[in-house]
N, C-alpha and C positions, 0 to 999 in steps of 0.2 A: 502534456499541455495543461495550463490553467483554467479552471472555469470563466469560459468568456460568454457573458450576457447581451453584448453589444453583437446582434447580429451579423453586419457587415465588419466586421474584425474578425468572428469566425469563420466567415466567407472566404475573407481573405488568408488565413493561416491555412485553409485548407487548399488554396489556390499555389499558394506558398508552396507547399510540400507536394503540391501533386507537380509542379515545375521543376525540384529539384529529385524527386522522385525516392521520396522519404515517406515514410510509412510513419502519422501516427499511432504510437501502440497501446497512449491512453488519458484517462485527463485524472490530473490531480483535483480533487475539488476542494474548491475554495473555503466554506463558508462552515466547516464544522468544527473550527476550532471558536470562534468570535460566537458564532451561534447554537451552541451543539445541540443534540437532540434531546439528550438528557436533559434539558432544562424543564422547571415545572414551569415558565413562565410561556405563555399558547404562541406570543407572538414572536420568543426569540425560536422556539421549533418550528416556527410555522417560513420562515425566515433561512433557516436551516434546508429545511424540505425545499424551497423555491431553489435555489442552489444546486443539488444535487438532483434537482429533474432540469435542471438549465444544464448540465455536467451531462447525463444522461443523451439531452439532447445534441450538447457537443460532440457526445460521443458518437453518433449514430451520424453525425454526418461528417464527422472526417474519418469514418471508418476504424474510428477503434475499437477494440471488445470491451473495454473495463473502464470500471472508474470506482476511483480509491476512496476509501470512506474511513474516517475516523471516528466510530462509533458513537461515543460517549467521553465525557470528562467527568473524575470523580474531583471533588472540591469540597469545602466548609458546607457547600450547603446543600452537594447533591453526594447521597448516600450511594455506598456499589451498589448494595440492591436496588436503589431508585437508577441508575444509571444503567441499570441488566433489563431492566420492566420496560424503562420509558424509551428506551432505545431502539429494544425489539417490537415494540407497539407501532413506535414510529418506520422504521426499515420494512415493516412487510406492509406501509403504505407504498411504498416505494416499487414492489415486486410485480405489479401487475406493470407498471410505467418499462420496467427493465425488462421484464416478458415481450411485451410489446416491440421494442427496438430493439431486443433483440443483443443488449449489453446488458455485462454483469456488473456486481453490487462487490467488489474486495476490502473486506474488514484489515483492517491494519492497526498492530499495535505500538504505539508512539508516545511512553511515556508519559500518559495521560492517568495513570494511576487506576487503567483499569484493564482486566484480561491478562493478569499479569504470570500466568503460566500456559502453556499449548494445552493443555487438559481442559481447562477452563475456555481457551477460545476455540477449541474443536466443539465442547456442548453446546457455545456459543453460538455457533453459524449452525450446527445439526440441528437445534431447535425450528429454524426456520423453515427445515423440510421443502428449501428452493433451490431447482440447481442454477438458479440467477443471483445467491450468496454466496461468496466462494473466500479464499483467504488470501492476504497480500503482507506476505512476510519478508521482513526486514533484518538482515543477519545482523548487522551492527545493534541495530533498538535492543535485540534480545539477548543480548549479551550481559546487558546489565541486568536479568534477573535469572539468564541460566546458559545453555547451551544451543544455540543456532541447529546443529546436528538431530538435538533431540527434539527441538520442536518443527524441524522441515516430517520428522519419522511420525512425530503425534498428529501432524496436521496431515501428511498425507497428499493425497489427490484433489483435497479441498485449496490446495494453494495452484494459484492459476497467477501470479505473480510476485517478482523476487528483487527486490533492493540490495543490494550491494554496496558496500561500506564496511572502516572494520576503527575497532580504538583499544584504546592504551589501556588498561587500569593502573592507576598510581599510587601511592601512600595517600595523596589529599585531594583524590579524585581521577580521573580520569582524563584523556585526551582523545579527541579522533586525529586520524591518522591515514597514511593512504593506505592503498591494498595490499595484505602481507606485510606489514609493518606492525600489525594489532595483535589483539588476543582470541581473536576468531580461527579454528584449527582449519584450517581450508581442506584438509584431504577430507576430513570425516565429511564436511561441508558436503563436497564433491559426492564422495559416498552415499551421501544420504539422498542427495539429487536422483542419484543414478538410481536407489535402491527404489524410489515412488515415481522414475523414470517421466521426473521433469520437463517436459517439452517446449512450457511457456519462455516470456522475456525473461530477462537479465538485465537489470538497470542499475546502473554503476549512479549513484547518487551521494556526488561528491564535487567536492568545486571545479570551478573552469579553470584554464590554464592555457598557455600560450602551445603550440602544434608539438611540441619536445613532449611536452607534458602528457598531452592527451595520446600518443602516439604508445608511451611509455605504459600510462593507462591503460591500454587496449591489448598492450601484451600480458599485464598483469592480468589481466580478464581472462584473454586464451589462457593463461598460464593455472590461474587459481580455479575457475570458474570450471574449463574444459580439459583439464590437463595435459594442454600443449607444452610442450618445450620451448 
């Protein structure tokens, strides 16, 4: 779910789902892309932060564990290393708010030009020394700088949620693609789930489609995902 700051709209989705008896499993937050943390500027961090304890608080009352965090954006004018400092400055404001209710903080990397190897985003979240930091790894994003396989093995027990998606590489770029149509190895995938004995979601994060589609979807999931037949 999205970060929704309108009170009675959160009421209601969570009214929503308790009727048709659907379990939210977590909230995307809104505001870290328009706002990121890394910024030197106090009010667009400060702007950022309000977001992600409104995210926070979504969470804790429609029962989710997590909420997705996009760290940092590197850019012209914010440096990696200012992007590593002023992010994790900012995120362990966040840790006592997430102690509190009792939801976790999942770093995800999203083509933001920063953490751009599992080495780097394992030190990343270990620095924090919270187990309310944890990792939200996306097999598709990581594809474009290595292998899905090797970064579920480097990250470990620290990833408490899993994106699912997979794409093309081409001569003049790339395509996404549905499941099993890509360049993502699914068994090794598979393998590696089993080998740090994944227990968290699995969220297929791909477009909508009419009931053939999504049905077709869900086998490719048991299929890639669980190694169903």
């Amino acid at each position: 779910m999205p970060t929704t700051p309108d009170e009675r709209a959160a009421e209601g989705m969570k009214s929503a789902a308790d009727k048709a008896n659907i379990r939210i499993d977590s909230v995307m937050n809104m505001d870290h892309w328009r706002y990121p943390l890394s910024s030197s500027n106090p009010e667009v961090v400060e702007k950022s932060l309000a977001g992600m304890r409104t995210s926070l608080h979504n969470a804790k009352l429609w029962g989710a564990d997590t909420v997705l965090l996009v760290p940092a954006v590197v850019n012209p004018e914010t440096s990696y290393r200012d992007a590593w400092t002023r992010s994790q400055d900012q995120i362990r404001k966040l840790i006592p708010l997430a102690a509190e209710l009792e939801v976790g903080i999942a770093i995800e990397e999203v083509w933001n030009r920063f953490l751009l190897s599992p080495i780097e985003m394992a030190n990343y979240i270990r620095d924090f020394q919270s187990p309310w930091i944890k990792a939200w790894l996306d097999v598709g994003n990581v594809l474009l700088y290595g292998y899905p396989q090797d970064w579920i093995r480097t990250l470990g027990k620290s990833i408490v949620k899993l994106h699912v998606k997979d794409f093309k590489r081409r001569e003049d770029g790339y395509a996404w693609v549905n499941l099993g149509d890509g360049d993502a190895d699914w068994p090794e995938v598979r393998q590696a789930l089993a080998e740090i004995a994944y227990s968290w979601s699995a969220i297929a994060e791909l477009q909508g489609g009419d009931e053939a589609y999504l049905r077709d979807l869900s086998r490719r999931m048991d299929r890639l995902i669980f190694g169903r037949a």
